[in-house]
Structure formats: C-alpha cells, structure tokens
ZAKEBA-600465 format. One record per residue (C-alpha): residue number from 1; residue in one letter; x, y, z. Coordinates in Angstrom, 3 decimals, decimal comma. Example, Ala and Ser with C-alpha at 12.3 -4.5 7.8 and 13.67 -1.06 7.14 Angstrom:
// residues 2
nr=1; rest=A; x=12,300; y=-4,500; z=7,800
nr=2; rest=S; x=13,670; y=-1,060; z=7,140
//
This chain:
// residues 112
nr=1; rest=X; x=-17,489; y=6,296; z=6,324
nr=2; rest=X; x=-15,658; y=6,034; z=3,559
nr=3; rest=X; x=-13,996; y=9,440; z=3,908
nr=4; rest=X; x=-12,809; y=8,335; z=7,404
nr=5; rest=X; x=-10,783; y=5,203; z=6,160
nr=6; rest=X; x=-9,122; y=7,115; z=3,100
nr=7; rest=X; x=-7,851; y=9,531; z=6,128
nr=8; rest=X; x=-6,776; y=6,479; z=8,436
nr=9; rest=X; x=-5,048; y=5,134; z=5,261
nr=10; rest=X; x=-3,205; y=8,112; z=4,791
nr=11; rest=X; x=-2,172; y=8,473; z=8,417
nr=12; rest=X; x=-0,878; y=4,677; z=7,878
nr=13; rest=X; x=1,061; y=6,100; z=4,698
nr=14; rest=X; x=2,475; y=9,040; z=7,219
nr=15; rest=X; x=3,365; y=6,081; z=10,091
nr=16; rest=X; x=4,906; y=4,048; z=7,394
nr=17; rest=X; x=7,324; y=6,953; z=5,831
nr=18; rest=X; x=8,008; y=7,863; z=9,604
nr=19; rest=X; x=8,975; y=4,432; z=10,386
nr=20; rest=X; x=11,298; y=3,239; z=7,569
nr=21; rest=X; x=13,092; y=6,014; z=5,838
nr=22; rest=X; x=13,196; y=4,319; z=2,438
nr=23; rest=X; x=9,717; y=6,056; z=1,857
nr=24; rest=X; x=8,929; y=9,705; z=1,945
nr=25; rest=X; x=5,920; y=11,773; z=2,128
nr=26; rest=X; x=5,632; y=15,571; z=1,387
nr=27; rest=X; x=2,820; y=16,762; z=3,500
nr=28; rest=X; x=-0,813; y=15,236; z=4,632
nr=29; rest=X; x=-2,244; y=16,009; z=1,478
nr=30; rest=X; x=0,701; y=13,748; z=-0,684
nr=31; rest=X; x=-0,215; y=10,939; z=1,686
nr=32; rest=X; x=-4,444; y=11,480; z=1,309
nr=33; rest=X; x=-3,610; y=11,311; z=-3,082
nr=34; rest=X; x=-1,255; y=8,551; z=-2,315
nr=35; rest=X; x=-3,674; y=6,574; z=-0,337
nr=36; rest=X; x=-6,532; y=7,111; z=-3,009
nr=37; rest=X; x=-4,151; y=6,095; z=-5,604
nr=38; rest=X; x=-3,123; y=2,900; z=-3,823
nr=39; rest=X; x=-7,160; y=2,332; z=-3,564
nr=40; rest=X; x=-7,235; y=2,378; z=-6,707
nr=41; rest=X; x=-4,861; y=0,275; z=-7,785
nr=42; rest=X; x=-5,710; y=-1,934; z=-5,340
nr=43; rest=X; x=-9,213; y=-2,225; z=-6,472
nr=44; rest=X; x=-8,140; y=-2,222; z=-10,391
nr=45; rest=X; x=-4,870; y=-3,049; z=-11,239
nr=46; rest=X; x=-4,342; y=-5,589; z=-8,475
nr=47; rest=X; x=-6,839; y=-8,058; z=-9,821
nr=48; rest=X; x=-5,447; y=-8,577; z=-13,136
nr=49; rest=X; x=-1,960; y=-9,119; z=-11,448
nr=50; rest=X; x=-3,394; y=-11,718; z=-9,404
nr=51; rest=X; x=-4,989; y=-13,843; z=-12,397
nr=52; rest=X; x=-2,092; y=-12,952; z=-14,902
nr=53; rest=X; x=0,218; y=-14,216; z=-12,023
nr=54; rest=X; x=-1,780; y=-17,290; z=-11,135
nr=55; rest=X; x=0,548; y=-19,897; z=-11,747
nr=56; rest=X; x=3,538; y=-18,488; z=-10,096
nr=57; rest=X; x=1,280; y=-17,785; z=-7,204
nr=58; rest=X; x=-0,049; y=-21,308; z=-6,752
nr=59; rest=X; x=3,281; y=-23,072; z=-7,113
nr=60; rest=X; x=4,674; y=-20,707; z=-4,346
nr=61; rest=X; x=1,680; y=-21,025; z=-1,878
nr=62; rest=X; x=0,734; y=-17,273; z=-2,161
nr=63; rest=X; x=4,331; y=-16,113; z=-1,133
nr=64; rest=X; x=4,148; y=-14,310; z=-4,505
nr=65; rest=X; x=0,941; y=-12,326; z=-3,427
nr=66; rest=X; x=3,831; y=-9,888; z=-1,304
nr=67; rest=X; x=5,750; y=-9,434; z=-4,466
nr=68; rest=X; x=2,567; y=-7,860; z=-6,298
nr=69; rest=X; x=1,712; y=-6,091; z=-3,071
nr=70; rest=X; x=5,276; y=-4,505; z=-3,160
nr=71; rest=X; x=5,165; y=-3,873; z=-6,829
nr=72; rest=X; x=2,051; y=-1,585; z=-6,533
nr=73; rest=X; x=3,151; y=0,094; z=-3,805
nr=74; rest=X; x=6,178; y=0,807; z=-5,510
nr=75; rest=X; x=3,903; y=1,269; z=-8,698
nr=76; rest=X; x=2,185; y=4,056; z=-6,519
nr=77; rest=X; x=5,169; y=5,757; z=-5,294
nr=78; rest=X; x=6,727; y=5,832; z=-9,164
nr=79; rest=X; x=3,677; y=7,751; z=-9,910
nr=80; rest=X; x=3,244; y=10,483; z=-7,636
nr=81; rest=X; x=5,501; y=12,939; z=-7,087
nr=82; rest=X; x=4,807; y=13,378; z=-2,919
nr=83; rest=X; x=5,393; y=10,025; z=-3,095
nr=84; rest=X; x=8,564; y=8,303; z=-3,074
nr=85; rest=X; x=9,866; y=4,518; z=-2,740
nr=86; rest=X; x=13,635; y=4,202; z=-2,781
nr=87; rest=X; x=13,558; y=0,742; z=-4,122
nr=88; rest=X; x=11,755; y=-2,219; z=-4,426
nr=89; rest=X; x=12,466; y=-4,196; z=-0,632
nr=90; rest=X; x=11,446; y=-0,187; z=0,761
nr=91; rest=X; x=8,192; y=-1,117; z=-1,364
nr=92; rest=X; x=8,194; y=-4,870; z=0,191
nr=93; rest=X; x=8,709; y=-3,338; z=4,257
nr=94; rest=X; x=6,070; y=-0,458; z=3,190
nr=95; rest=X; x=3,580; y=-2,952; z=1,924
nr=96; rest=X; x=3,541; y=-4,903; z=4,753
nr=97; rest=X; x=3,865; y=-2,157; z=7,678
nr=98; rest=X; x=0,854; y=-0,292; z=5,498
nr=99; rest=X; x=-1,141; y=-3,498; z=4,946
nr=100; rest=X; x=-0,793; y=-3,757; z=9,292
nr=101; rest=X; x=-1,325; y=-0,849; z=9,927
nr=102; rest=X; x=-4,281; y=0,315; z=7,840
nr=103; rest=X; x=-5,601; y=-3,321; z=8,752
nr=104; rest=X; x=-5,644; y=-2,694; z=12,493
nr=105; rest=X; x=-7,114; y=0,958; z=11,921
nr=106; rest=X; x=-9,922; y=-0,803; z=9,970
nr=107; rest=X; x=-10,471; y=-3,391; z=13,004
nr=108; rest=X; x=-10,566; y=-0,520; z=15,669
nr=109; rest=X; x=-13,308; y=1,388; z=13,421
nr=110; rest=X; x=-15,166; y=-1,593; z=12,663
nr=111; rest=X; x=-15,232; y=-3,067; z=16,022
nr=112; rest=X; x=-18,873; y=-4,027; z=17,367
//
C-alpha cells in the first residue's frame, strides 16, 4: 500500500509541474525520488520547523504553516537535480496544488 501512494504522489508531482510551469520534472522516475524526498522531509524535517516556528505560527493562526510547507517544497526542489522550483511563490502554488492533489488521491484510495 505504501508503494501505491509514493506512485500517486509522484503522479501529483507530474500534475503539479504540468499545471504551473514554475516547476519542472525530468521524467517519472525524478518525480517518484522527488516524492520520497518530500516524504521525508515531511516526516523529519517538517516537525522541527513546526516547534522551532511555534510562536510565529500561533500569533498568525497557522497562516505560517503554508510558508514552511512552501519552504520544503522548495527545500526539495533545491536538492534534486530532476527537480526544479523557480522561486519561492512557484514553491507556495506547488505546495498547495500538491497538498490537493495528493490529498484527494489519498481520499479516492482510502474510500470505504
């Protein structure tokens, strides 16, 4: 199960570079390593973020949860080399269209 969402996520990574063409993809297999390194991040990096950045957060009522969500994105796109952000409101529309989009491939698989 877990193979099939890391493929859905890159296939939101391809629909995201198709969509806004501030982000590129090479091929299938840039968007499967850019999709486990987002994971990643997402699962390590994003954490401490979250409680180094508490305050900030808290006095502006989460809106500063889409900055960090941008920022690793854009973190993610420095770092690979299929991968590339043009700049950091690319990394803000990316976020978001790949948080939607990976989030309503996740409710179609889940579905009961």
């Amino acid at each position: 199960m877990i193979i099939v969402v890391w493929i859905l996520n890159a296939v939101a990574l391809l629909a995201v570079a198709f969509v806004l063409p501030g982000i590129a993809i090479a091929s299938f297999w840039s968007a499967m390593l850019a999709a486990l390194v987002l994971g990643f991040l997402n699962t390590m990096v994003k954490p401490f973020l979250i409680l180094l950045t508490l305050p900030i957060t808290i006095v502006t009522l989460g809106l500063f949860l889409l900055v960090l969500n941008a920022l690793v994105f854009w973190l993610a796109g420095s770092v690979l080399r299929g991968f590339q952000v043009e700049g950091f409101w690319w990394a803000v529309a990316g976020a978001l269209l790949y948080s939607a989009i990976s989030g309503l491939f996740s409710m179609l698989l889940f579905q009961q």
